[in-house]
C-alpha positions in Angstrom: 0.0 0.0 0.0 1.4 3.6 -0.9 0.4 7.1 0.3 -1.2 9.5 -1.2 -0.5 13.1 0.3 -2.7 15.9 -0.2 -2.3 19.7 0.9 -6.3 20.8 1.2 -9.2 18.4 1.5 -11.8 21.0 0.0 -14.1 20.6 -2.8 -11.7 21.5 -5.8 -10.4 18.7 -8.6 -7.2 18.3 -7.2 -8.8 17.1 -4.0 -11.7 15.0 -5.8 -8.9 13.2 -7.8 -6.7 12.4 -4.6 -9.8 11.2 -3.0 -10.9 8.6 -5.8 -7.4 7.9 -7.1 -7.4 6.4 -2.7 -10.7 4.8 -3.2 -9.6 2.9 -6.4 -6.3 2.5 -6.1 -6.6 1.2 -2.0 -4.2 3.9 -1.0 -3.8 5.6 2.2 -4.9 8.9 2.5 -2.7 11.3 4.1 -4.6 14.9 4.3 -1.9 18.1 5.7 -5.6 20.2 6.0 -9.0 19.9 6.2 -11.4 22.2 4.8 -14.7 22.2 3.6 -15.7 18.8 1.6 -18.6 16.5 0.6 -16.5 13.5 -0.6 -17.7 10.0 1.3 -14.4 9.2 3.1 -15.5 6.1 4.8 -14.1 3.5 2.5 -11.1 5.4 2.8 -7.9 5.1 5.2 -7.6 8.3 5.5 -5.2 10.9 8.3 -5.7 14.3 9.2 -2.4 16.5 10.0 -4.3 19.7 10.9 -8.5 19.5 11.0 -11.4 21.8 9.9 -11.0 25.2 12.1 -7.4 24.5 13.3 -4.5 27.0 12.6 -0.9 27.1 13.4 1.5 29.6 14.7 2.4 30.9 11.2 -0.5 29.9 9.3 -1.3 34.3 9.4 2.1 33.9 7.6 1.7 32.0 5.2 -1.7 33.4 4.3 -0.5 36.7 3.5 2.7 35.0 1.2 0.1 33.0 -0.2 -2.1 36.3 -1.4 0.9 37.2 -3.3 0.6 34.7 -6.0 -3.2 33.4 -5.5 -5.6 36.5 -3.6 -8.5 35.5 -5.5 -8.6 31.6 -3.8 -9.1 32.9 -0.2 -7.7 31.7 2.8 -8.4 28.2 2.1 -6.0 27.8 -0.8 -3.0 29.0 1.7 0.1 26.6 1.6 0.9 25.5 4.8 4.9 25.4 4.5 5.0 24.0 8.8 2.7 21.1 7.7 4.8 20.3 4.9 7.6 20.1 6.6 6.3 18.3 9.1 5.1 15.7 6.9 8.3 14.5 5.6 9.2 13.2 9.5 5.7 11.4 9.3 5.1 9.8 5.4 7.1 6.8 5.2 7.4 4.6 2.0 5.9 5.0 -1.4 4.2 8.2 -1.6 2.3 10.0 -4.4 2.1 14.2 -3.5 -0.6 15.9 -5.1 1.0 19.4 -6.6 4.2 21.0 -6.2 4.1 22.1 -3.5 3.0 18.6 -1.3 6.1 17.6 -3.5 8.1 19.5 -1.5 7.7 16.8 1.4 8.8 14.3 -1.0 12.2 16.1 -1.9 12.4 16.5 1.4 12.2 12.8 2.4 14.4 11.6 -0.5 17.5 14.5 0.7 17.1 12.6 4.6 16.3 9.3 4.3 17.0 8.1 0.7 13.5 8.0 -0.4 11.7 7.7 -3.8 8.7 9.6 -4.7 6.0 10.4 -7.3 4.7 13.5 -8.1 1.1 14.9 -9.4 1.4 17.7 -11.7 -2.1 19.8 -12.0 -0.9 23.1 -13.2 3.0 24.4 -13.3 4.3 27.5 -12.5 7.2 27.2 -15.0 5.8 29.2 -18.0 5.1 32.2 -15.6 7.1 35.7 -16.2 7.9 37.9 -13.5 10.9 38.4 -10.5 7.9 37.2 -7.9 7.4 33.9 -9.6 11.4 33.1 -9.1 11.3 31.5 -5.8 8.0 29.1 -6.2 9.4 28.3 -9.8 12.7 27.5 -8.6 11.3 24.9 -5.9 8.7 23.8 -8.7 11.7 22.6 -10.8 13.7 21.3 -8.0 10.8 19.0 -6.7 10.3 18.0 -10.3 13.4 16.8 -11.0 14.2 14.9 -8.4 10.7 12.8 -8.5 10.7 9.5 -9.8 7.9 9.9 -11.7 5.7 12.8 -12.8 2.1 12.4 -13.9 0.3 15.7 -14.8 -3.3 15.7 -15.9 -3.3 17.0 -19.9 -1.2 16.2 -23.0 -1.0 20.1 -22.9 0.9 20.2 -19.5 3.4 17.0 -20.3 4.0 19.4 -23.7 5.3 22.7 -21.1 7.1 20.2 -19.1 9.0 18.1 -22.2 9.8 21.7 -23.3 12.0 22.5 -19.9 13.3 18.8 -20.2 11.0 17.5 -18.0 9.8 14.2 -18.5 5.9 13.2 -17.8 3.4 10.7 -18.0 0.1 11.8 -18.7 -2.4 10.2 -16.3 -6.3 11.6 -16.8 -8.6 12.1 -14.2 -11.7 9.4 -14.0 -15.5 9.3 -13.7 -17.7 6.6 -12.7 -19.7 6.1 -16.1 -23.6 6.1 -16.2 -25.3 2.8 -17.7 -27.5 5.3 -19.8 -28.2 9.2 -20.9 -31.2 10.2 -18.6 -33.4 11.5 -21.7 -35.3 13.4 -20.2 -33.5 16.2 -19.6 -34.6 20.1 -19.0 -33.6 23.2 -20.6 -30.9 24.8 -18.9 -27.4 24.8 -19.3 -24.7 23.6 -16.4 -21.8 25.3 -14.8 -19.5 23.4 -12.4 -16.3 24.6 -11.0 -14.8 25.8 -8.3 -15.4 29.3 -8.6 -13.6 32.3 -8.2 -12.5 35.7 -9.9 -9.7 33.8 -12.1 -12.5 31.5 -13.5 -14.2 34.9 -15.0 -17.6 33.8 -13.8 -18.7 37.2 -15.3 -18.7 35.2 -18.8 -21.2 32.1 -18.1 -23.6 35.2 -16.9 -23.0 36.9 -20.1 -23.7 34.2 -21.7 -27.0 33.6 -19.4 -28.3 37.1 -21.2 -28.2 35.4 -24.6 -29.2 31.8 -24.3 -33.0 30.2 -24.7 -33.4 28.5 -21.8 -31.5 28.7 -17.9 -27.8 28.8 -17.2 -27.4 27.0 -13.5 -23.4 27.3 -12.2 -23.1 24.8 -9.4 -20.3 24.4 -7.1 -18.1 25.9 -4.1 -16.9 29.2 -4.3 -13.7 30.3 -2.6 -15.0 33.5 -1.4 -18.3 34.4 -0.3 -18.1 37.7 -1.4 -16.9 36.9 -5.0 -20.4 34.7 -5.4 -22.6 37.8 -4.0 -21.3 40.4 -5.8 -21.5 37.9 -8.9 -25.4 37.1 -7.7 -26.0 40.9 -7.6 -24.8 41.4 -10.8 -26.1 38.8 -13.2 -29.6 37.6 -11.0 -30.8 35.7 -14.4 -27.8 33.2 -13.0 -29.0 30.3 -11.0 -26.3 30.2 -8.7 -26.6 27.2 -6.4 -23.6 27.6 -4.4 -22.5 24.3 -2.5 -24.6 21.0 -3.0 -24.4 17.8 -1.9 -22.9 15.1 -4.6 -26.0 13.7 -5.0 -27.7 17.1 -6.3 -25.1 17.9 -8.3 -24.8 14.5 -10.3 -28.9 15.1 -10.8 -28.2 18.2 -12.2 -25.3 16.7 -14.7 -27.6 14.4 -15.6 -30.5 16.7 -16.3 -28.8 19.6 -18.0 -29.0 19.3 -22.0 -25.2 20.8 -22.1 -22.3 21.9 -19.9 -20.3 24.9 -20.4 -16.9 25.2 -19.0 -13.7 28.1 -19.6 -10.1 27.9 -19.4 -7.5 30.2 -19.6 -4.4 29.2 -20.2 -5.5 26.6 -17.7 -3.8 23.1 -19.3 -5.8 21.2 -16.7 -8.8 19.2 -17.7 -11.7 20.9 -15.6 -13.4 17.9 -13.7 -16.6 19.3 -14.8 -15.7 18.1 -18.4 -15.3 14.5 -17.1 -18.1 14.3 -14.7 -20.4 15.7 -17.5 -19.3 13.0 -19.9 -19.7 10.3 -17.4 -23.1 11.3 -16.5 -24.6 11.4 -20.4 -24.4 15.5 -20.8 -22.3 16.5 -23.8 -19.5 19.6 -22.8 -18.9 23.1 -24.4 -15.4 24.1 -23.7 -12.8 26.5 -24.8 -9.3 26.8 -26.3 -7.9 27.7 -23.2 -9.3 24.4 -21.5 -6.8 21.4 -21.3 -10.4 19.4 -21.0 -10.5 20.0 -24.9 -8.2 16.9 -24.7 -11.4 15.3 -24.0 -13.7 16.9 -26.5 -14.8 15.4 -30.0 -15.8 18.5 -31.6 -19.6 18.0 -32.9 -19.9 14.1 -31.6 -19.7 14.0 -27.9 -19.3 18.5 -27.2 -18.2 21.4 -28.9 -14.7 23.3 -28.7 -15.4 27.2 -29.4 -13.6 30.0 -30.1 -15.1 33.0 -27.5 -19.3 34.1 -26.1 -20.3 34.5 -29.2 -19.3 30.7 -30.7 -20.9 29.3 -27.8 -24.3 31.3 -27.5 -24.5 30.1 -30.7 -23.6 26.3 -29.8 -26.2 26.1 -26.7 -28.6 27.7 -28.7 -28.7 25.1 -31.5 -28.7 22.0 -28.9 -31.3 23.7 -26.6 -33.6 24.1 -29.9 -33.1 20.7 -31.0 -33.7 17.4 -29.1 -32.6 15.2 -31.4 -28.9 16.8 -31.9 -28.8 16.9 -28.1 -29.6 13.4 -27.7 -26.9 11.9 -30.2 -24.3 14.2 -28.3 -25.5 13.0 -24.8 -25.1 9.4 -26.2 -21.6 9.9 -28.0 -20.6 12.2 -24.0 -21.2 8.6 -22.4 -19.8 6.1 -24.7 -16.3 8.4 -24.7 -16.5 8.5 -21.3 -16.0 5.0 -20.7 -12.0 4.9 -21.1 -11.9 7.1 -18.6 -13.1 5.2 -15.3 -11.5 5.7 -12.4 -10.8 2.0 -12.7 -8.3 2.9 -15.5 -6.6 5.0 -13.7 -6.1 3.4 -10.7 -4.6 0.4 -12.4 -1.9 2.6 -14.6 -1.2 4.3 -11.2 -0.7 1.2 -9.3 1.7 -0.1 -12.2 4.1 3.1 -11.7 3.8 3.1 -7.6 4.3 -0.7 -7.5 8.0 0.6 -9.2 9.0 3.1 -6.1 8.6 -0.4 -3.3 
């Protein structure tokens, strides 16, 4: 059995994957802090460093070095540099560290005591220009290149990687595919993330202004007063806020299409998957590493800005029998992608650092 170690347990896609990748893979879970979460943890070894509520000493610290880089993902998304460091005197044996920063236990463990480790890559800091990016991109590349192996979550990332002569194996996120497309679905359009000023919510309720039918954007938001001001300024957006899993796989299931942005964000989007899984066919942009997923026209649409996709939901919300062949071709693509899958190729590599 090898850990996995993970920096927040919130309700964000690097956490979901951590969570599942334990589930599937019958890994230990090793958490640094808990946070706000709906993930069913009971099949799941999982440890607690720091719980819900809890600060340390220098955790004002580290918030405030944290706002430097990342204001707009509130105090949740602060790295905790005490717990990292006192993680490498407690994770023993083959570990898997979710982000670079996690990662930094591993180099830390492998200087000391000799040890191997594996590294998720979500997003890198390495393309970044700018003097205030030289310290995290200098410890980005050291805990790169001393990991055994690196997975990262997109052809797109492995690409920026290879090109600093880091090597990569790409290692998709899974879903748990439906049986069958719920048919009968309702006119509105699905949101999922977890939100905040760099997703540019201000687009999906542009796009609300323009679309025949609803536009509902589900999921956690970092700050509370990011969502209000958002609610106060586009109210023809159903804005759900937090929901239960349950509610939101309903709601994946019910919505005739998905909608989800990137920019320059080489990660997938676990709303792309999820929406696959669940028989809803996905509208994504260039700037969305989930395009890896998309079939343009058979199972989604890749489009170029608003006005590409107004027109995309418009055609698919006027015409049930398009929507239905694209919810049909959004499940059968989704089937390579179980978490079963990935556990296995994950297991293959970890069986390697024992």
């Amino acid at each position: 059995m090898f850990t996995i170690a993970l920096r927040v347990l919130w309700n964000g896609g690097v956490a979901r994957i951590a969570v599942e990748e334990a589930r599937n893979a019958k890994a230990k879970l090793f958490v640094y802090r808990e946070s706000f979460y709906d993930y069913d943890l009971s099949d799941i070894n999982v440890t607690f460093m720091r719980r819900r509520g809890q600060k340390g000493f220098f955790t004002p610290l580290f918030k405030k070095i944290t706002e430097i880089y990342a204001k707009n993902r509130g105090d949740d998304a602060t790295v905790d540099l005490d717990l990292i460091i006192k993680a490498s005197k407690i994770i023993k044996g083959p570990a898997l560290f979710h982000d670079q920063f996690a990662g930094i236990t591993g180099y830390l463990r492998k200087k000391f005591y000799g040890e191997e480790y594996a590294l998720y890559l979500h997003e890198t800091s390495l393309p970044l220009k700018g003097l205030k990016y030289a310290l995290p991109k200098a410890m980005e590349w050291k805990v790169l290149k001393n990991a055994k192996f690196v997975f990262t979550n997109s052809k797109w990332n492995k690409e920026v990687l290879q090109n600093r002569g880091i090597s990569s194996e790409v290692l998709y996120p899974g879903c748990y595919p439906e049986e069958k497309v719920y048919e009968k679905k309702e006119k509105f359009v699905l949101a999922v993330s977890m939100w905040d000023s760099g997703r540019k919510p201000e687009i999906y309720g542009e796009i609300a202004k323009r679309i025949k039918g609803k536009l509902v954007m589900a999921g956690s938001w970092a700050r509370q007063d990011t969502m209000e001001e958002f609610k106060r300024k586009y109210p023809e957006v159903i804005v759900t806020g937090r929901i239960p899993e349950e509610k939101l796989k309903e709601l994946y299931r019910k919505a005739m299409l998905t909608i989800r942005f990137g920019f320059d964000e080489r990660g997938p989007g676990m709303a792309v998957l999820e929406s696959l899984c669940n028989g809803t066919a996905i509208i994504v942009n260039e700037g969305l590493g989930g395009k890896e997923f998309v079939i343009n026209g058979e199972n989604g649409f890749i489009v170029k800005d608003i006005h590409d996709s107004v027109d995309k939901i418009n055609e698919v919300l006027e015409n049930n029998e398009l929507m239905l062949r694209l919810s049909r071709n959004a499940l059968e693509s989704s089937k390579k992608y179980s978490w079963k899958v990935h556990a296995d190729k994950l297991n293959e590599y970890m069986d390697k650092l024992k």
